[in-house]
C-alpha positions in Angstrom: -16.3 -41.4 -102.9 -15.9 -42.0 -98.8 -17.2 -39.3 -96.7 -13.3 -38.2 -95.3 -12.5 -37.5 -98.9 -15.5 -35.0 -99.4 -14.1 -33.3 -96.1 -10.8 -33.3 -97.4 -12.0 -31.9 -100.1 -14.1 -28.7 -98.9 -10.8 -28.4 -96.6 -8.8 -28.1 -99.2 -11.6 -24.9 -100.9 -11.9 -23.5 -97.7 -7.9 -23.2 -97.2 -7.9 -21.2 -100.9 -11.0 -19.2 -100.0 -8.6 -18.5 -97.3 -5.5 -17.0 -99.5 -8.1 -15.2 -100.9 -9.5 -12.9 -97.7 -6.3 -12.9 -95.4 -8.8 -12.7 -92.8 -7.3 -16.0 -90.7 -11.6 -16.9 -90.4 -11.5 -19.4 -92.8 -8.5 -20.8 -92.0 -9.8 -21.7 -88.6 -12.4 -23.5 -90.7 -10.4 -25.6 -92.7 -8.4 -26.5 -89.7 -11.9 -27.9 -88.4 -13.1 -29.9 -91.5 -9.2 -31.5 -91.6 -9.7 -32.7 -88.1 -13.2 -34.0 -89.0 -11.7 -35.7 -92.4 -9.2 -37.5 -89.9 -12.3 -38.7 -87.7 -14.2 -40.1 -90.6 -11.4 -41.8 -91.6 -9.7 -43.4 -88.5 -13.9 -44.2 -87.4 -14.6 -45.2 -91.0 -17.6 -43.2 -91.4 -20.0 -40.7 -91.2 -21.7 -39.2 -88.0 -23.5 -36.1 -88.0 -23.5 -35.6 -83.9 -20.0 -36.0 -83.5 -18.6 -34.8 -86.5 -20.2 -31.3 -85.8 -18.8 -31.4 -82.5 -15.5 -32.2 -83.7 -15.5 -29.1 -86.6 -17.1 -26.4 -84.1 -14.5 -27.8 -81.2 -11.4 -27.4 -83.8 -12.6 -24.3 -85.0 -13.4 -22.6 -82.3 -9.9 -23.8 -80.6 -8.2 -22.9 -84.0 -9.9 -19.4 -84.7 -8.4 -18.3 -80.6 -4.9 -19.7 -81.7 -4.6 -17.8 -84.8 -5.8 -14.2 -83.3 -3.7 -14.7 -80.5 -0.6 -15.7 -82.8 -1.5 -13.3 -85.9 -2.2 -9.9 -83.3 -1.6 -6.9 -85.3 0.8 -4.6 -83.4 -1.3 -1.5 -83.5 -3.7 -3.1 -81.2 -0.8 -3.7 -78.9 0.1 -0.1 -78.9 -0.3 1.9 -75.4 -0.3 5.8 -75.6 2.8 6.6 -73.1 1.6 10.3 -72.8 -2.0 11.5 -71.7 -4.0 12.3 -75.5 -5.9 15.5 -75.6 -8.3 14.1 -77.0 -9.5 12.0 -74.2 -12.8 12.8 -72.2 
């Protein structure tokens, strides 16, 4: 088995541990080990160095995207009226 098939693989788990959470973390992850399966295979092989940079890159990039898309609206929410419960 080539090593972009094994990173398709775990992709592929992560993206289901992903339906399972809801919680957009691991999503971010399977994002990265795609890109890295696309490396090893366009490169035709397997190298620790830059595959790691290309997964925490990817992820990193991915995981901003997806709170900045995926925002709940509560957090958006700004009190129009002094709260009396402010110090």
């Amino acid at each position: 088995m080539d090593p972009y098939q094994i990173s398709l693989i775990i992709s592929f788990a992560l993206a289901i541990a992903e339906l399972m959470t809801l919680s957009f973390l691991l999503l971010g992850f399977s994002i990265g080990m795609l890109a890295v399966s696309g490396v090893q295979f366009l490169f035709n092989g397997y190298s620790l160095n830059r595959d790691l940079m290309v997964f925490a890159l990817v992820s990193m990039i991915s995981f901003w995207v997806f709170r900045k898309l995926f925002k709940k609206t509560s957090d958006l929410k700004v009190l129009a009226e002094d709260d009396i419960n402010q110090y």
